[in-house]
C-alpha positions in Angstrom: 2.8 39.9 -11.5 -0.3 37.8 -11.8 0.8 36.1 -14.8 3.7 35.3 -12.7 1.8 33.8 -9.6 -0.4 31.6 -12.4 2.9 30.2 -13.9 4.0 29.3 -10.3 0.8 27.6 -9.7 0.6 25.2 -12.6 4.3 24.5 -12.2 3.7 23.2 -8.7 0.5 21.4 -9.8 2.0 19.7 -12.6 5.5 18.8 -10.2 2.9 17.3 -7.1 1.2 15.6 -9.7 4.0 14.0 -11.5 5.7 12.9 -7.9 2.2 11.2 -7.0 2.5 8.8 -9.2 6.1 7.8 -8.6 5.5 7.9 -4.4 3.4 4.7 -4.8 4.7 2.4 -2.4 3.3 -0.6 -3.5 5.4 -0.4 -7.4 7.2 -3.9 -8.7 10.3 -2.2 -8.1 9.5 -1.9 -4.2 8.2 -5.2 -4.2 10.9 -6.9 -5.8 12.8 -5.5 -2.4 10.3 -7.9 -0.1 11.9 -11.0 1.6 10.7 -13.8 3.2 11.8 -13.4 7.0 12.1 -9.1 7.0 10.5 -7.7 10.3 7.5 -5.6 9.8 9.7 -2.5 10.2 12.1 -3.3 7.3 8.6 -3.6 5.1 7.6 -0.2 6.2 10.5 1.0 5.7 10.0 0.0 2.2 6.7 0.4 1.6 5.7 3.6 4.2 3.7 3.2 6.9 0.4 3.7 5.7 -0.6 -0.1 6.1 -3.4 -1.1 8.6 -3.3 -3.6 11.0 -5.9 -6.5 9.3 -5.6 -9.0 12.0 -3.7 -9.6 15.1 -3.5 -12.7 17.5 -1.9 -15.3 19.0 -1.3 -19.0 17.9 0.0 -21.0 20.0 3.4 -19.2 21.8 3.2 -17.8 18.6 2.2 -13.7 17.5 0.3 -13.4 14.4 0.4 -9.9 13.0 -1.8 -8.9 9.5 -0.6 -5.7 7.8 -3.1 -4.3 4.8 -1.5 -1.9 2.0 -4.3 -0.5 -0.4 -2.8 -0.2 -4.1 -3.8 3.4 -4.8 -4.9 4.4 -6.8 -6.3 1.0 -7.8 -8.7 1.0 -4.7 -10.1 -2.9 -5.4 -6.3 -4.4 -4.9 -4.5 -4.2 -2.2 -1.5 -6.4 -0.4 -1.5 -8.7 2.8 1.8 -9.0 4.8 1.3 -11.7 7.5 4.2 -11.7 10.3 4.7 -14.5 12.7 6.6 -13.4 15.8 7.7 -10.1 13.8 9.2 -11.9 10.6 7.7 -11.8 7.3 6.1 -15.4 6.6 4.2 -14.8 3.1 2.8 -12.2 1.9 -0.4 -11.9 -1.0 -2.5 -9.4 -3.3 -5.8 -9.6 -2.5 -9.0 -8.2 -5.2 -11.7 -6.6 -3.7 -14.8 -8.7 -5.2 -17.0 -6.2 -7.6 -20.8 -6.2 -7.0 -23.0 -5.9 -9.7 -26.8 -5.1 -9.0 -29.5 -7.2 -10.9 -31.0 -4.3 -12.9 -34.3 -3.2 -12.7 -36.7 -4.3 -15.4 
């Protein structure tokens, strides 16, 4: 019976950690979906709706509306999705600059 229960276990582990990988939203073949003119809810529809809002205003009669999508697991990349009155304008990767300390001597 215990044997049993420690089968089911990894089995679950090793099914949650194979579907991980593959629920990345941000993957080329996701991407490749992204057009030019889409409304923020046909992105997140796409890509899930885990994005933060980066930077809202308005410009002119126009609304400006930032949307942020980190690249788990690679934490330094991530995507910007910038909307003008709700339609996809252009969208970017950004890199997370790396800091390096002067080391002690």
């Amino acid at each position: 019976m215990r044997n049993n229960w420690l089968i089911y276990t990894i089995f679950l582990f090793a099914v949650l950690s194979s579907c991980a990988v593959s629920l990345t939203s941000l993957r080329s073949s996701n991407m490749n979906k992204i057009e030019l003119g889409m409304s923020k809810e046909q992105v997140s529809d796409i890509l899930g709706k885990t994005y933060t809002i980066a930077e809202k205003y308005m410009e002119a009669k126009d609304e400006i509306e930032v949307i942020s999508y980190r690249n788990f697991p690679h934490d330094d990349e991530f995507y910007l999705f910038k909307f003008k009155n709700d339609k996809l304008e252009r969208w970017y990767r950004e890199l997370q600059p790396k800091y390096n300390r002067p080391s002690d001597k």
